[in-house]
DONUDO-665129 format. One record per residue: x, y, z of N, C-alpha, C in turn. Coordinates in steps of 0.02 Angstrom, whole numbers, plus 32768, in hexadecimal, padded with zeros to 4 digits. Layout:
N
XYZXYZXYZ
...
END
This chain:
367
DDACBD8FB884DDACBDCAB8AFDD70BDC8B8DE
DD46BDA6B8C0DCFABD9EB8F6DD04BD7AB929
DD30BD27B920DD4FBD27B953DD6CBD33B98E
DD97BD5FB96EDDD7BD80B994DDB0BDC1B9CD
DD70BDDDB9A9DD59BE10B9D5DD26BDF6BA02
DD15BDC0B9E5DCDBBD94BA2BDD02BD75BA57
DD42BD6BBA46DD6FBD48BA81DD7DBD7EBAC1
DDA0BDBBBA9CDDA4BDECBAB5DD6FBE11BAE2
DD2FBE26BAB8DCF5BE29BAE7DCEABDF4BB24
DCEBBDC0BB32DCE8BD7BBB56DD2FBD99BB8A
DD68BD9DBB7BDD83BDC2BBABDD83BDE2BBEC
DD6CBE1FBBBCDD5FBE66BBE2DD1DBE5ABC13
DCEFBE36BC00DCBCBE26BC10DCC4BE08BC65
DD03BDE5BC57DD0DBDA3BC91DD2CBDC2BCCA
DD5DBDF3BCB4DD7EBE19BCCEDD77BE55BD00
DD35BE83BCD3DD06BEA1BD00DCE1BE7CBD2E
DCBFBE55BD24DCAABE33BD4EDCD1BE0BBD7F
DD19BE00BD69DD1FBDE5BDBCDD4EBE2EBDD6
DD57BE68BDB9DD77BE95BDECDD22BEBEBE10
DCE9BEC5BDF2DCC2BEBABE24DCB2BE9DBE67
DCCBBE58BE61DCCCBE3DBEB3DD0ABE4ABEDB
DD3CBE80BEC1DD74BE85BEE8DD66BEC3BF1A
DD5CBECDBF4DDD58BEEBBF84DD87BF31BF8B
DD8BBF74BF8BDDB3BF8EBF8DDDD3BF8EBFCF
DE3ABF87BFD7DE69BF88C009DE4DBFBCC03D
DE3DBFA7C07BDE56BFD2C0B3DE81BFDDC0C3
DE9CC01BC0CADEE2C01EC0EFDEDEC02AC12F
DF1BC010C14FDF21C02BC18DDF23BFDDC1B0
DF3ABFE3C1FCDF44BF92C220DF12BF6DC218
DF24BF29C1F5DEF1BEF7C1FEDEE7BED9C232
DF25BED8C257DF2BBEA6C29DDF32BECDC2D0
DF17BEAAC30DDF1FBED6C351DF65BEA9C36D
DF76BEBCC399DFAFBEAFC3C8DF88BE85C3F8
DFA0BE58C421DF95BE21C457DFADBE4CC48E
DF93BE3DC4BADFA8BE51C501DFF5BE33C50F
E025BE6BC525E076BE53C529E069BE02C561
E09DBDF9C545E0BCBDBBC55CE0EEBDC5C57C
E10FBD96C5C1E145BD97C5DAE189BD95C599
E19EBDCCC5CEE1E2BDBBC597E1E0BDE0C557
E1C0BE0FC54BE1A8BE30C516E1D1BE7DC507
E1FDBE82C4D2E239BEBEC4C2E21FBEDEC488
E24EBF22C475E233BF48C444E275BF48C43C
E289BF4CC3E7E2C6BF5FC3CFE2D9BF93C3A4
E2DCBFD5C3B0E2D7C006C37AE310C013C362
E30EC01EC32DE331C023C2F5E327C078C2CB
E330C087C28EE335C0C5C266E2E9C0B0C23C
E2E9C068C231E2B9C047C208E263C059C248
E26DC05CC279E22FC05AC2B1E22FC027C2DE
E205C00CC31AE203BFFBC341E1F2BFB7C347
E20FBF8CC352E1EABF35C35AE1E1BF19C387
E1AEBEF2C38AE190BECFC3D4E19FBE92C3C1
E1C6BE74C3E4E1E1BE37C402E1CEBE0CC435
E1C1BDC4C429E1C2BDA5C470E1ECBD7AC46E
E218BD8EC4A3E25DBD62C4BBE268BD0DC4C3
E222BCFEC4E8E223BCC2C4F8E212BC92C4AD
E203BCB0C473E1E3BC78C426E21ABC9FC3EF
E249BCE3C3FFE246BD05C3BAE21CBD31C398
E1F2BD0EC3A5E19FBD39C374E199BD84C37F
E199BDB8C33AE18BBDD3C335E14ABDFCC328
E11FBE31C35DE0E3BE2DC354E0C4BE6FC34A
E0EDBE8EC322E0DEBEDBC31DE10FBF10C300
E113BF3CC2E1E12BBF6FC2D4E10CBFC3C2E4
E12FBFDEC2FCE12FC041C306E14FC04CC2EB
E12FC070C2A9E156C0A4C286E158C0E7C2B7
E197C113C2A6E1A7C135C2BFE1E2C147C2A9
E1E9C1A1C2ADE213C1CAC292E252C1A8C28D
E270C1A7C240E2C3C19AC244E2EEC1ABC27D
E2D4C200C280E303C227C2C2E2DAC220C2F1
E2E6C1F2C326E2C2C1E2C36FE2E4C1BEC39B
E2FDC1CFC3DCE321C1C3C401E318C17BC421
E2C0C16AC431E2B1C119C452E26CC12AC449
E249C0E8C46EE1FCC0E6C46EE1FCC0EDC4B1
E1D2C102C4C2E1BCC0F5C50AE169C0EBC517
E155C0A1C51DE11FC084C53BE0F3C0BFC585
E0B8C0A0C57FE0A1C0BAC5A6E05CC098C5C3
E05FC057C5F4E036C01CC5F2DFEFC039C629
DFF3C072C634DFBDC085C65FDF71C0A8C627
DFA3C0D1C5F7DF77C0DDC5C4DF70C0B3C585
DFA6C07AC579DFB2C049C538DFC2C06DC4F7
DFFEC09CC50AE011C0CEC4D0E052C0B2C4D8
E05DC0CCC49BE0B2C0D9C48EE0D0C131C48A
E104C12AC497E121C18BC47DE168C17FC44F
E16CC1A9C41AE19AC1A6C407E199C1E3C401
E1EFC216C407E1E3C275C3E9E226C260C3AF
E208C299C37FE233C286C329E220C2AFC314
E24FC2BAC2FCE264C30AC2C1E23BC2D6C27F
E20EC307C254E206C312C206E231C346C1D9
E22CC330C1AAE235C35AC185E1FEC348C12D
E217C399C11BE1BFC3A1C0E2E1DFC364C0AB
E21EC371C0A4E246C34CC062E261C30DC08B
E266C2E1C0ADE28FC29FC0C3E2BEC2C6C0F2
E2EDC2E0C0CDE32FC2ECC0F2E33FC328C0FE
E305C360C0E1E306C3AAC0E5E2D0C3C8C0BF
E2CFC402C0CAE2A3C426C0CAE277C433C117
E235C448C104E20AC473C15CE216C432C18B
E23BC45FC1C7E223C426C20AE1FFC428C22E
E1E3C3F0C240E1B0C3D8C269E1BBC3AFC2A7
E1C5C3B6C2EBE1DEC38DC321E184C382C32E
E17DC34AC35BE15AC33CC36AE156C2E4C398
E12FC2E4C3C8E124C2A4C3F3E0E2C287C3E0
E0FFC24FC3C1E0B9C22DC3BFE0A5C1F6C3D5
E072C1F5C3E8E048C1D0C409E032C189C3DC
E03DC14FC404E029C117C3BADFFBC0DAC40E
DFC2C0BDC3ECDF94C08FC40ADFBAC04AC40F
DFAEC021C44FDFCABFF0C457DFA9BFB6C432
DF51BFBBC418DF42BF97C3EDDF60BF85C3A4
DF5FBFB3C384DF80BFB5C34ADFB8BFCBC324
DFC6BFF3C35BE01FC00DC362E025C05BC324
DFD0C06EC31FDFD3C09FC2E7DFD9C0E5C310
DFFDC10BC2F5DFE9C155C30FDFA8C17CC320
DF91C185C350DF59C1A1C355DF61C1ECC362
DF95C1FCC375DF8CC251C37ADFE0C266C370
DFE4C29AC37CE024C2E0C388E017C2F8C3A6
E058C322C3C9E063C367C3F7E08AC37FC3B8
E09BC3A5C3A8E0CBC3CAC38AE0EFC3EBC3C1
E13CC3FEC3B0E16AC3F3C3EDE190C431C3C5
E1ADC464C3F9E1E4C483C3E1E222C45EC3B0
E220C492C378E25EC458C35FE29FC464C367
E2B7C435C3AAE2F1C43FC3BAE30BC3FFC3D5
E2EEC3CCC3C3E2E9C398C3DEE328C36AC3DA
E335C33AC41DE37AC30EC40AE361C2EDC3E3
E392C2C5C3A2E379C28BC388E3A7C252C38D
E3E0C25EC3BDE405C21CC3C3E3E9C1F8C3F0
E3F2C19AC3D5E3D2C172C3FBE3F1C175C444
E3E3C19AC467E3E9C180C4B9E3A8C174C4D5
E3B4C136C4F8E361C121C519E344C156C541
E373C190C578E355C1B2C597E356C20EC580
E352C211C535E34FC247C523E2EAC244C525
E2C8C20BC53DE28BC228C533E262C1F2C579
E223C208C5A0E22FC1F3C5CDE1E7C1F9C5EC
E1C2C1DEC608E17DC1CFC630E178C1DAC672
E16DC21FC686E176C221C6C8E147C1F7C6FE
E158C202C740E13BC1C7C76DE0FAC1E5C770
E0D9C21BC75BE079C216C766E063C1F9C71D
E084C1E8C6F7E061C1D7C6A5E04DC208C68E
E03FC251C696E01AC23EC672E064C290C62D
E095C287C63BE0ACC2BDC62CE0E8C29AC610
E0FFC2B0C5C7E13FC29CC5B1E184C2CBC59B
E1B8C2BFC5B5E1E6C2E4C5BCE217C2D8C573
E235C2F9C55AE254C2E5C51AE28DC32AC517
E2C3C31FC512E304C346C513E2FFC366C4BA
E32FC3AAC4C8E32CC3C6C4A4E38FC3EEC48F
E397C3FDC459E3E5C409C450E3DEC43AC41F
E40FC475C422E409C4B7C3EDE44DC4C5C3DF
E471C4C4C3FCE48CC4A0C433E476C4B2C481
E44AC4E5C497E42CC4E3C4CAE401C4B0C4E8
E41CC4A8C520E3EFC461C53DE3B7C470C55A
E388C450C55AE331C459C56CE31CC416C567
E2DBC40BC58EE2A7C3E7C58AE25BC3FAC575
E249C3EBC536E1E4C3DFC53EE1B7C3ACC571
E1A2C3CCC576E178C3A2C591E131C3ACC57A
E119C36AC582E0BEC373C548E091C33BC56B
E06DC34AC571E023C333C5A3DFEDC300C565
E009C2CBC572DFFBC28BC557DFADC28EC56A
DF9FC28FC590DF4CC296C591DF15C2C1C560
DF2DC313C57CDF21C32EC550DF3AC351C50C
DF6DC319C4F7DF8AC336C4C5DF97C37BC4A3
DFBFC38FC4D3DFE7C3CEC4CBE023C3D5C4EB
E030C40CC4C0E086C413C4DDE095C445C527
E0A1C43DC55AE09EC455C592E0D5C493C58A
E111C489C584E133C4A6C577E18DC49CC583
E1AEC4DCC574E203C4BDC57AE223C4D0C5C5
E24CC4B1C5CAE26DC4ACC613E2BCC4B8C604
E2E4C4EDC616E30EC4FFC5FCE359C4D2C63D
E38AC49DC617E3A6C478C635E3E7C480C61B
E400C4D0C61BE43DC4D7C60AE487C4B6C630
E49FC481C612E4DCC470C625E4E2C424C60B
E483C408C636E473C3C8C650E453C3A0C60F
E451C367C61EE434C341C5E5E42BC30DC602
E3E5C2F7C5D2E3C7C2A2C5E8E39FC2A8C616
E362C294C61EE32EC289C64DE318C254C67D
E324C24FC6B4E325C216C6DDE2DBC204C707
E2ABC201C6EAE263C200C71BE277C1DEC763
E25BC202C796E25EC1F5C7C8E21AC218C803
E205C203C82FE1CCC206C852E1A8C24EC851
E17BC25DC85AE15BC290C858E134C2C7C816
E143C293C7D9E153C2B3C7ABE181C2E7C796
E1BFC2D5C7C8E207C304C7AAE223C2D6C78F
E26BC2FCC77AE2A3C2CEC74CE2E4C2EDC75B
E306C2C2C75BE348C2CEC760E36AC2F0C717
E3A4C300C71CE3D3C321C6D6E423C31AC6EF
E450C2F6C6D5E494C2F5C6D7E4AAC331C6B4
E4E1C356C6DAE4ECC381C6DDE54EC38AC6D0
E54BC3B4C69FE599C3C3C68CE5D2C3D2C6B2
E5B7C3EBC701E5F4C3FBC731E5ECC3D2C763
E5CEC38AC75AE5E9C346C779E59FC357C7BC
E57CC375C790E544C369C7D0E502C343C7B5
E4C1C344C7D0E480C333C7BAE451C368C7BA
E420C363C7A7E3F8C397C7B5E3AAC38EC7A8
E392C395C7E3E334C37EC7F1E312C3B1C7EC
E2EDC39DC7B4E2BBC3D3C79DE26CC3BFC7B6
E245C3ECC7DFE1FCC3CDC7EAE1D1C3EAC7C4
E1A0C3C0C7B6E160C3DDC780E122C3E3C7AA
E0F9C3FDC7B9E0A8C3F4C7BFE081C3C2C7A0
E048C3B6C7ABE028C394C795E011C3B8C74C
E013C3E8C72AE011C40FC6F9E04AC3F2C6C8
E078C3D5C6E2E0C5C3EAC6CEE0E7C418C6C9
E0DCC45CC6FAE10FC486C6EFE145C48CC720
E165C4AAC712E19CC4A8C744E192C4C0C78B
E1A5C4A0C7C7E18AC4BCC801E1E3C4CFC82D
E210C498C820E251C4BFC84BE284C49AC80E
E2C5C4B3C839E2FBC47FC818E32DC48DC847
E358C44AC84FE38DC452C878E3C6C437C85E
E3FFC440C87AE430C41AC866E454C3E7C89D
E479C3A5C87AE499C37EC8C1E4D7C3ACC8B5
E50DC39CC8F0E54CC3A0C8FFE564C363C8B7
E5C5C3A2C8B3E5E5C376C860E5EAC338C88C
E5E9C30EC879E5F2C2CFC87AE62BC297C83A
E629C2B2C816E650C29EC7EAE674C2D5C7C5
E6C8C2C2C7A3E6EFC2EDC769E6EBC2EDC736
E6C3C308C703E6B7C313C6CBE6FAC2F1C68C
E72CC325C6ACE78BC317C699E79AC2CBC69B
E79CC2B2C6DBE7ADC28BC703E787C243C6ED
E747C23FC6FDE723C1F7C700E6D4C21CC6EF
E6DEC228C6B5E678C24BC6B3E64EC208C6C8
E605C1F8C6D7E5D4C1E7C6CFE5C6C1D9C682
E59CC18EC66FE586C179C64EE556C1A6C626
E52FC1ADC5F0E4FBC1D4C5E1E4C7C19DC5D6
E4DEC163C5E8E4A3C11EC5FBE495C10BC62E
E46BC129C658E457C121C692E425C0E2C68D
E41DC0B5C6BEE3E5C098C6C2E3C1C08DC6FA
E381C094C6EBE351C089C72FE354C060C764
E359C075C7AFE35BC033C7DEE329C02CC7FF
E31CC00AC837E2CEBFF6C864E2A6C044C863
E2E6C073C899E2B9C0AAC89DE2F1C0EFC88B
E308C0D7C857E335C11CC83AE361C10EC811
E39DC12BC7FAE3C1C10FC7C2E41CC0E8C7DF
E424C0DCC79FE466C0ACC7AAE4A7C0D0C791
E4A8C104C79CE500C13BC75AE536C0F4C76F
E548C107C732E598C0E8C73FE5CDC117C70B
E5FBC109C721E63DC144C6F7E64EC104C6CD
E68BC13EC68EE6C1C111C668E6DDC0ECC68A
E6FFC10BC6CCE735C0D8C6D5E722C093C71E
E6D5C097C707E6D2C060C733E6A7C06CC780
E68DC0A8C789E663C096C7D4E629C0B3C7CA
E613C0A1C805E5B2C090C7E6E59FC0C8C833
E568C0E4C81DE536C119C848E4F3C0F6C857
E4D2C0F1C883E4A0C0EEC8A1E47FC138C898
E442C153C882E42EC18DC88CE3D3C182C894
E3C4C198C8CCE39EC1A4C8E3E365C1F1C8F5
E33FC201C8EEE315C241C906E2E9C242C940
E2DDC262C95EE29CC268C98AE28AC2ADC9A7
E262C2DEC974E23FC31AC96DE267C340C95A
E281C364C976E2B1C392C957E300C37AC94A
E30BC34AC989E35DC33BC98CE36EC2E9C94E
E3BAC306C93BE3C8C2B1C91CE40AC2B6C94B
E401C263C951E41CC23CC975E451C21AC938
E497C21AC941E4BBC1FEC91CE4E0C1C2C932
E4F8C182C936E51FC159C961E562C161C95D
E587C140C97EE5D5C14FC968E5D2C117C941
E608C121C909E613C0F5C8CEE629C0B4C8E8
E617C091C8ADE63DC03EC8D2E655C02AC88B
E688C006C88DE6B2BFEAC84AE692BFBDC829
E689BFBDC7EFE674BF9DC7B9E6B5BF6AC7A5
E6FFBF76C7AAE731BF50C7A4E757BF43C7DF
E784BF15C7D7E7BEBF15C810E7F7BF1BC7F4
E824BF2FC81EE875BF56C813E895BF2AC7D3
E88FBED2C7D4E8A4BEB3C7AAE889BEBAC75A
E833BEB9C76AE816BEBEC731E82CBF0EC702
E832BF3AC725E845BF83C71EE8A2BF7DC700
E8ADBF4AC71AE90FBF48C70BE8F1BF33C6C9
E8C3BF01C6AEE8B5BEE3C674E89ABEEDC643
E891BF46C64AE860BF71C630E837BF63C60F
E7F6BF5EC637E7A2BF2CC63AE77DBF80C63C
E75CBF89C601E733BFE4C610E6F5BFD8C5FA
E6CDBFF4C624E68BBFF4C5F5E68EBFFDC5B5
E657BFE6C589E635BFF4C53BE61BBFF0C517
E5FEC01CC4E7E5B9C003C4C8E596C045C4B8
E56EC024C48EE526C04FC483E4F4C065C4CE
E4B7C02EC4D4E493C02DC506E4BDBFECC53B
E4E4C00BC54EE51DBFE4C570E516BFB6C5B2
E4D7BFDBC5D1E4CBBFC5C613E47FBFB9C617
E46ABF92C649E413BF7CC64AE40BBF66C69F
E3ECBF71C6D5E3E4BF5DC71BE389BF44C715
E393BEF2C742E352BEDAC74BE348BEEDC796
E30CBF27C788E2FEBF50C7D2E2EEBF29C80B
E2D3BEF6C7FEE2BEBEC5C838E2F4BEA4C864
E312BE71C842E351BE57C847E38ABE78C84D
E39EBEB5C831E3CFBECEC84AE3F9BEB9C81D
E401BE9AC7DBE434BE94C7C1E447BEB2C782
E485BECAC777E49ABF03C762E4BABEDAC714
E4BDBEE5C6D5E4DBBEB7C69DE509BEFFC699
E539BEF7C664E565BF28C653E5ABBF1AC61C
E5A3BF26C5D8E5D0BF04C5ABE614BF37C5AB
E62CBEFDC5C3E668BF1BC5C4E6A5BEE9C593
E6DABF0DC583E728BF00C55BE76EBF1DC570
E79ABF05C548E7C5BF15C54CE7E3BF3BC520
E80DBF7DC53AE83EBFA1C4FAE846BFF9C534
E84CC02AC516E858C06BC521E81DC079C556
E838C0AFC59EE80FC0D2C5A7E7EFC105C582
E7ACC100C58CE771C134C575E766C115C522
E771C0D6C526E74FC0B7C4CEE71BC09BC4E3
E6F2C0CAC4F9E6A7C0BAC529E680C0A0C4D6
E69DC0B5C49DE655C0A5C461E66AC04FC443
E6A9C03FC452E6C0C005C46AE681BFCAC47D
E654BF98C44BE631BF5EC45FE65FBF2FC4AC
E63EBF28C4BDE64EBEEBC4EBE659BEA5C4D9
E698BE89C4F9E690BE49C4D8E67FBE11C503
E675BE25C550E645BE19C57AE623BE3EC59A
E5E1BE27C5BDE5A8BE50C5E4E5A9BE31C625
E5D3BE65C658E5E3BE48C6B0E597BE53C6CF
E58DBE30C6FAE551BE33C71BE55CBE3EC774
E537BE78C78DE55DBE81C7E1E505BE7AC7EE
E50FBE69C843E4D5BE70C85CE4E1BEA8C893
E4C3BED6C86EE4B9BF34C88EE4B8BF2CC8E7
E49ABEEAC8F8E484BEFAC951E4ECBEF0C982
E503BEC5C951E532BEB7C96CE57CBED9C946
E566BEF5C90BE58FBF18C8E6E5C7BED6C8D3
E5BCBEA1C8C9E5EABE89C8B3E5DDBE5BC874
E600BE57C84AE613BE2DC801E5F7BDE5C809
E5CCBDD9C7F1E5B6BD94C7E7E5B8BD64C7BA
E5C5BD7EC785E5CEBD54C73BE5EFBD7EC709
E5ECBD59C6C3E5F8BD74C68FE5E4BD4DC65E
E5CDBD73C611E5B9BD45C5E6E603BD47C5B6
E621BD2CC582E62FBD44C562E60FBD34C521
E62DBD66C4E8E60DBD6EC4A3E644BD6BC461
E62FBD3DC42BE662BD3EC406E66DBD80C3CD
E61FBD9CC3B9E619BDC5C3C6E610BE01C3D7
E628BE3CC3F3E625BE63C41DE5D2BE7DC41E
E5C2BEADC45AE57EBEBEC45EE57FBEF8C45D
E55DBF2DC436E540BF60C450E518BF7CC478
E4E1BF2FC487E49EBF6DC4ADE495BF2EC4D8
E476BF47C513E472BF01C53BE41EBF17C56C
E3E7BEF2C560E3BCBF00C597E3A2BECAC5AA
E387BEC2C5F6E375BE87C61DE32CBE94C62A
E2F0BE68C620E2C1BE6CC632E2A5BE76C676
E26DBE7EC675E26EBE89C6C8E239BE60C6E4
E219BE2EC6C2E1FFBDDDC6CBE226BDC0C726
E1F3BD9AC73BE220BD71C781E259BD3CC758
E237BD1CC71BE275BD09C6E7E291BD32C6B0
E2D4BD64C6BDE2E2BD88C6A0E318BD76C665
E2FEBD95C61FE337BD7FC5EFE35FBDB8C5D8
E386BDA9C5CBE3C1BDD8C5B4E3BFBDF2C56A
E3AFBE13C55BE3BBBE2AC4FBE3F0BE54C4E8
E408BE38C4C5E455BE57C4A0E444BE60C46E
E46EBE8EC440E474BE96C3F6E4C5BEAAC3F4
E4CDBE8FC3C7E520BE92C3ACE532BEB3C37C
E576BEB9C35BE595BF01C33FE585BEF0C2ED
E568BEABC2F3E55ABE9CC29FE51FBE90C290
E4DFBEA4C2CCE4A4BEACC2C7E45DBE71C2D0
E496BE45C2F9E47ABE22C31FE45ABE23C353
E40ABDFEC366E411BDF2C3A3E3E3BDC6C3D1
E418BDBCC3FEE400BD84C432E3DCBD72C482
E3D3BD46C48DE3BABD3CC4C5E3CEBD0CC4EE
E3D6BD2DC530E3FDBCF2C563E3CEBD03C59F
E3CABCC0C5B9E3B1BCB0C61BE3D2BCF4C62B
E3C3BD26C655E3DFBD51C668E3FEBD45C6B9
E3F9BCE4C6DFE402BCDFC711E431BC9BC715
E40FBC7BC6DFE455BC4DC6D8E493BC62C697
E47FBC92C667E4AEBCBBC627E4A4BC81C5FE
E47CBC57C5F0E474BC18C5C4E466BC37C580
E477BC20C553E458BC41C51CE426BC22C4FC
E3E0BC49C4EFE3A7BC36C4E4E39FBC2AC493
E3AEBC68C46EE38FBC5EC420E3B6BCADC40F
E3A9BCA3C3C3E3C6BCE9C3A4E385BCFDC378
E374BD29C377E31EBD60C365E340BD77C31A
E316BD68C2DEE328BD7AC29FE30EBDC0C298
E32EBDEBC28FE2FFBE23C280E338BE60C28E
E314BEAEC271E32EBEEBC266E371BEF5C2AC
E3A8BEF3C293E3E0BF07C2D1E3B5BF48C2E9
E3CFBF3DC337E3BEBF7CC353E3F2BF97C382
E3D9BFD4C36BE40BC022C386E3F1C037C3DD
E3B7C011C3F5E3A7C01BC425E36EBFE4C443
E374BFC6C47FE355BFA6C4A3E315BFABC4C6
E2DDBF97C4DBE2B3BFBDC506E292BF86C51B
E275BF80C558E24EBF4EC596E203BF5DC579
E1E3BF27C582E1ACBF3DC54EE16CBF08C58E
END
């Protein structure tokens, strides 16, 4: 037994002594982030946000962020991120908590909150949340089912206040620090802010589109100097602002009479993506029923916007849900597909580059 307890003592002995030299865990980021790289995407998911670089695969970062959150939106003047997301006290219920938070481009950790009326959208649409053109103010949609916008002052972290957008939905930043809102009786509608962010006018365009008939996309995407609408059944808007007035173009066809006999319709998730420089427009489109707009694509047509006409097509074996193009002078194409794939192609010759291992994503973003 004298043994057995000097062995034992000899032990404990060795043991304390080496959890003595063990250092207690810091928590929190060990690593900083690198300055982006060409070619550099975010892929969010339910799981949070991933930084990607297109041109290796390599993954170089994660943003956590609310389950319920519509997109991220970057912000490279201050090196923030925004995400707005519902809490809750219990996971899936109990007290709610909306709120926009603010996360550092070094370490991708949260550094602050606004707390936000809780009324907040939480379906992924890229433009339910939005960076207007002075920086320093973020716009984020709201559903009760009454439609509204917050808006909250990223600088000084606070909540500015609500903007009441009954009909309209989705936020379109555009010059002056106003924003656009698509609107239920086939119109638009420009809202201006102050340098405060409060509301200073609002106007409306002339209907332009049939709700019944051929609605507008609720995926708008950004062009050089305004946005790109396109409808279900195929034609595309030019929309433009300048102070008070918007400027709408007349539509131009996304199909021709044959392709339309062959019923070719838009579809998808994040369905559409335009490289503002170039002018070229991607757009996944298939075949089957009008208005099976939730319908993947089993190709992505490519037009060049200056001439409005069809220039290519990729196809996909398959189909795509989300499609975005970088905005690099060498631009790549990123897809994700209906089984949670996703890939990368030349966005100028459609070559296919490599496929990125990692979390499917529900939404795309230019990073």
């Amino acid at each position: 037994m004298r043994v057995i307890t000097t062995t034992l003592t000899s032990l404990l002995l060795a043991v304390t002594a080496a959890n003595a030299q063990i250092q207690p865990q810091t928590m929190g980021p060990t690593e900083t982030l690198p300055s982006p790289g060409e070619n550099w995407f975010i892929t969010v998911a339910r799981g949070g946000a991933f930084i990607f670089d297109a041109t290796t695969g390599e993954m170089y970062g994660t943003i956590n962020k609310a389950p319920r959150s519509p997109a991220i939106q970057p912000n490279f003047d201050r090196q923030e991120f925004y995400s707005a997301g519902i809490f809750y006290s219990r996971d899936t219920y109990g007290e709610r908590t909306d709120v926009l938070t603010i996360h550092d481009f070094e370490n991708l950790a949260p550094i602050a909150e606004v707390e936000l009326p809780p009324k907040s959208t939480i379906l992924g649409f890229r433009n339910y949340l939005g960076l207007l053109s002075g920086g320093r103010h973020v716009a984020s949609s709201n559903m009760t089912p009454a439609q509204s916008v917050s808006i909250t002052d990223v600088v000084d972290r606070r909540f500015v206040g609500e903007i009441s957008t009954p009909g309209c939905s989705l936020i379109l930043p555009v010059q002056n620090n106003d924003f656009l809102t698509i609107c239920g009786d086939g119109t638009l509608m420009l809202i201006g802010l102050d340098e405060d962010g409060e509301e200073t006018n609002r106007v409306r365009s002339d209907k332009f589109f049939e709700v019944q008939e051929d609605p507008v996309y609720d995926r708008p995407v950004p062009s050089a100097n305004g946005w790109l609408l396109f409808t279900h059944g195929g034609r595309a808007y030019d929309v433009t602002t300048e102070d008070d007035r918007i400027r709408i173009s007349s539509p131009w066809d996304l199909l021709t009479e044959e392709e339309r006999a062959e019923s070719w319709w838009p579809g998808g998730a994040q369905l559409a993506t335009l490289h503002r420089e170039l002018g070229l427009f991607y757009i996944a489109m298939h075949q089957g029923e009008q208005y099976s707009h939730h319908e993947p694509g089993s190709e992505v047509w490519v037009y060049n916007t200056a001439t409005q006409r069809k220039i290519g097509a990729i196809p996909f074996e398959t189909p795509v849900d989300n499609v975005m193009v970088t905005q690099e002078d060498n631009p790549l194409l990123i897809v994700s597909d209906e089984e949670g794939g996703t890939h990368v192609y030349d966005a100028l010759t459609f070559r296919f580059e490599r496929t990125i291992d990692g979390p499917g994503a529900d939404l795309l973003e230019d990073f």
